[in-house]
C-alpha positions as CSV (number, residue, x, y, z in Angstrom):
1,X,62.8,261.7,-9.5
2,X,61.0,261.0,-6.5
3,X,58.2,257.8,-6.4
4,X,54.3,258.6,-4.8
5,X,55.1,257.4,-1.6
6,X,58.3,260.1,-1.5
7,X,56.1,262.4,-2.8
8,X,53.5,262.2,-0.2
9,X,56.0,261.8,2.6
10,X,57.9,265.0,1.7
11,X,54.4,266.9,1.3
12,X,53.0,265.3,4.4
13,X,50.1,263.8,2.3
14,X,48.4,260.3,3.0
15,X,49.6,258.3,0.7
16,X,46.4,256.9,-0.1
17,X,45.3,260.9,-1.2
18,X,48.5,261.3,-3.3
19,X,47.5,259.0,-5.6
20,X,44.6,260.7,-6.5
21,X,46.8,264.2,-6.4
22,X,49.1,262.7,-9.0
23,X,46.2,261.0,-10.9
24,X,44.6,264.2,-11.8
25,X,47.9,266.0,-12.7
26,X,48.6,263.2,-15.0
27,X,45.1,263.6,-16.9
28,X,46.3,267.2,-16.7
29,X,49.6,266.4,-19.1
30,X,51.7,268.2,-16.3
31,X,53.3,265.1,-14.7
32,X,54.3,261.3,-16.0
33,X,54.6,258.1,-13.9
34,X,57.4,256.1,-15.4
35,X,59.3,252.8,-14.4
36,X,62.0,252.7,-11.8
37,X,64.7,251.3,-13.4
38,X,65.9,250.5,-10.0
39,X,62.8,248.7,-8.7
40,X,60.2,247.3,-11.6
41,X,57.0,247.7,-8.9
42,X,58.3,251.4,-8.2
43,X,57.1,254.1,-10.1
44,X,58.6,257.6,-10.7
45,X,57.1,261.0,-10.9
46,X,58.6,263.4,-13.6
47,X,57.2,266.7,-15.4
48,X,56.2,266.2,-18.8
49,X,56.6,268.8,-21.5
50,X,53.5,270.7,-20.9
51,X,54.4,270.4,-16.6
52,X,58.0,271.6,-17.2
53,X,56.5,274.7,-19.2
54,X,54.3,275.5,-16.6
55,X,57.3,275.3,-14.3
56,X,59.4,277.6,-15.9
57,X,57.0,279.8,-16.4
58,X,56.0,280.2,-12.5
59,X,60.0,280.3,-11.8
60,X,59.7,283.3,-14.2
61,X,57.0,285.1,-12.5
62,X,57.8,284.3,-8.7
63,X,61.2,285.9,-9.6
64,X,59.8,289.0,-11.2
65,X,57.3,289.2,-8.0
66,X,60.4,288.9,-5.8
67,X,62.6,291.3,-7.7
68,X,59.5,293.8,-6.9
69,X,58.8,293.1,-3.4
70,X,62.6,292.7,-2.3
71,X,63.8,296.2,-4.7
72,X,63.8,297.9,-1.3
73,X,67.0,295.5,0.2
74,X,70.2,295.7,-1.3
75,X,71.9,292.5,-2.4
76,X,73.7,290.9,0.4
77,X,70.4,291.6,2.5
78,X,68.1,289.6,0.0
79,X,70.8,286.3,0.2
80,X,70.3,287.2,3.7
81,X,66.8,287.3,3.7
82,X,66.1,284.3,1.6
83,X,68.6,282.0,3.3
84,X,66.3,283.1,6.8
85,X,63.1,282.5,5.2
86,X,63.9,278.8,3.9
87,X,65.8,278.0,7.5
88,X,61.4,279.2,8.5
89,X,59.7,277.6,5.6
90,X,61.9,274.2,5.6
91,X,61.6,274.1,10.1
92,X,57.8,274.4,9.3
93,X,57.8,271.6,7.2
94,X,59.4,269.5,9.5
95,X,57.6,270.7,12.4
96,X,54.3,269.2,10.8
97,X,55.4,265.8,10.1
């Protein structure tokens, strides 16, 4: 359960922006802030029901979309393939904080 400040570190958000970011996904019913039992002024960010639906349901369809776009590689070459791309996506990330 990561905390805002995590949050907006690992997304490369100003934290003073994420706040808002979270704000409105809370009015939303996607996402809860709830105590840190480790630290009382901390504050962690979990799904709620409806955010953890939502969630499922994307993991659902993103896999269906890969299953379509990647039908033309055989098995070993789409472990391949996605081990590659998140080695690119994860380098991005870092290259932009």
């Amino acid at each position: 359960m990561p905390t805002q400040v995590g949050l907006a570190d690992y997304l490369g958000i100003d934290r003073t922006v994420i706040t808002y970011v979270i704000d409105a996904l809370v009015d939303a019913g996607l996402v809860e802030r709830v105590q840190d039992p480790a630290d009382r002024r901390a504050r962690k960010i979990v799904p709620a029901d409806l955010g953890a639906a939502h969630h499922a349901a994307l993991e659902r369809d993103v896999r269906v979309a890969e299953e379509a776009v990647l039908r033309v590689l055989a098995v070993d070459e789409r472990v391949v393939f996605r081990s590659l791309l998140g080695r690119v996506a994860r380098g991005s990330r870092d290259d932009l904080t």
